[in-house]
Structure formats: C-alpha cells, structure tokens
C-alpha positions in Angstrom: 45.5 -28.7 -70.0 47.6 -26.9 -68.0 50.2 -28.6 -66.1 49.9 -26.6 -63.2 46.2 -26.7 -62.8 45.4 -29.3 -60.4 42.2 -31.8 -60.1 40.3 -30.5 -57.4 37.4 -32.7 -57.2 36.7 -35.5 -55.0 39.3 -34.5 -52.1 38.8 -34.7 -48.0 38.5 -31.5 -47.1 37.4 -30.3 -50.3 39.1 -27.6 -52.6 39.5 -24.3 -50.9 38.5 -21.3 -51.9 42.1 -20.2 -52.8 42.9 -23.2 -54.2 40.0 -23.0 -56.7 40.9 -19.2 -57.8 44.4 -20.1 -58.2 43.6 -22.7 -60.7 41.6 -19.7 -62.3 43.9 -17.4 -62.4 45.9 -20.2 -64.0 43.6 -20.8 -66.4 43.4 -16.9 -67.4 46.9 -16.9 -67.6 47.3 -19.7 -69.9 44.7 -18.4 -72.3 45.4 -15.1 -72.1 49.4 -15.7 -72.3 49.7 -13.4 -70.2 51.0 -13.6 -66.4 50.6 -9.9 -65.7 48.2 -8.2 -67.7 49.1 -4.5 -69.2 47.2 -2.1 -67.2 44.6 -1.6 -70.5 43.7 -5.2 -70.3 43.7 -5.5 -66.5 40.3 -5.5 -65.9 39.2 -7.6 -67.8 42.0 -10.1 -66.8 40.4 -9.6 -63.2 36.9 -10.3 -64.1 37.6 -13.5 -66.5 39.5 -15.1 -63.2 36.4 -14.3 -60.9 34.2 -16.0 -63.8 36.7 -18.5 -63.6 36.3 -19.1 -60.1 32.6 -18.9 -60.0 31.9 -21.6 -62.8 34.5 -23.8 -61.0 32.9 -23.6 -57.7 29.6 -23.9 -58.9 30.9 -27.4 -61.4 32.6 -28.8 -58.7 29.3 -28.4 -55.9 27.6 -30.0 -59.0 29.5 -33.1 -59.6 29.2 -36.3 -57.6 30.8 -39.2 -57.3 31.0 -43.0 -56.2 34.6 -43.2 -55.7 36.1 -42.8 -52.3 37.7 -39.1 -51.8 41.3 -38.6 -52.4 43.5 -37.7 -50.0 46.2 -35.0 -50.9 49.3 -36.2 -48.9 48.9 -39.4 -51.2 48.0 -37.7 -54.4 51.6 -36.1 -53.4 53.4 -38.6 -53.1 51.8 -40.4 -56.2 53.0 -37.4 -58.2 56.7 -37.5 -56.7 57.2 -41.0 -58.1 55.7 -40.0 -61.4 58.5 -37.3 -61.3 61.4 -39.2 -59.7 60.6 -42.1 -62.6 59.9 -39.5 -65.7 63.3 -37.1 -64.4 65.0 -39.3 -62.3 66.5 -38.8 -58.5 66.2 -34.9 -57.3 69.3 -33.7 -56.7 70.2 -33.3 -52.9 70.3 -29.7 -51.8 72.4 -28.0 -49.3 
C-alpha cells in the first residue's frame, strides 16, 4: 500500500470528505504513476479518483466495528515515535 494513504476508518469525527478524496487521488496516482496526468489522459485520471472516492465512502459507511474509535491526535503521535525510533531524532529547525 501506499505509504501516504492513511486508515480512515474507525476515527471520532469520522473521515472527511476531503480526506477520503485525497487518499483517492493518492490511490490514482500511485497506479496510474502519474502525479499530473497529460492533458489526453486527464479525464479519465479525474473520473478514476471520483470512483475512487465513491467506493471509499460507500466501504467505509459499510464497515462496522467493536473497537473503540481512534482518535487522530494520538494516532499522531503513535506515528511520530514509529519515525523518531525507525530514523532517529528530527533535526531541530531554525
């Protein structure tokens, strides 16, 4: 999977609506290989992330769960460790 496409499921507030197309425009990207498509291939660049978006919406109103929601700030901060232990200390900026 993508590194850059985030879970979205189970979170308090749930996913936005621009957080759920930006994961689909990730998506596209990634399989597509493309970050910009050419003007030829732009449309159909557009419609795959609205498909995208739709079929993520609709799977995540679909799915349930018996775990407690996440919350974001400490999903952060979870994934911050995970970096600071895999690359070490950030280095300070000015």
């Amino acid at each position: 999977m993508c590194r850059n496409i985030r879970v979205l499921h189970n979170f308090e507030p749930p996913a936005t609506a621009d957080e759920i197309e930006a994961a689909a425009l990730q998506y596209v990207r990634k399989v597509s290989g493309a970050t910009r498509p050419s003007a030829a291939n732009e449309e159909a660049f557009d419609e795959a992330v609205r498909a995208v978006t739709a079929a993520t919406r609709t799977l995540l109103e679909s799915l349930v769960t018996k775990a407690p929601s996440r919350d974001r700030e400490v999903e952060a901060a979870k994934a911050k460790a995970r970096a600071a232990e895999r690359y070490g200390p950030r280095p300070a900026t000015a």
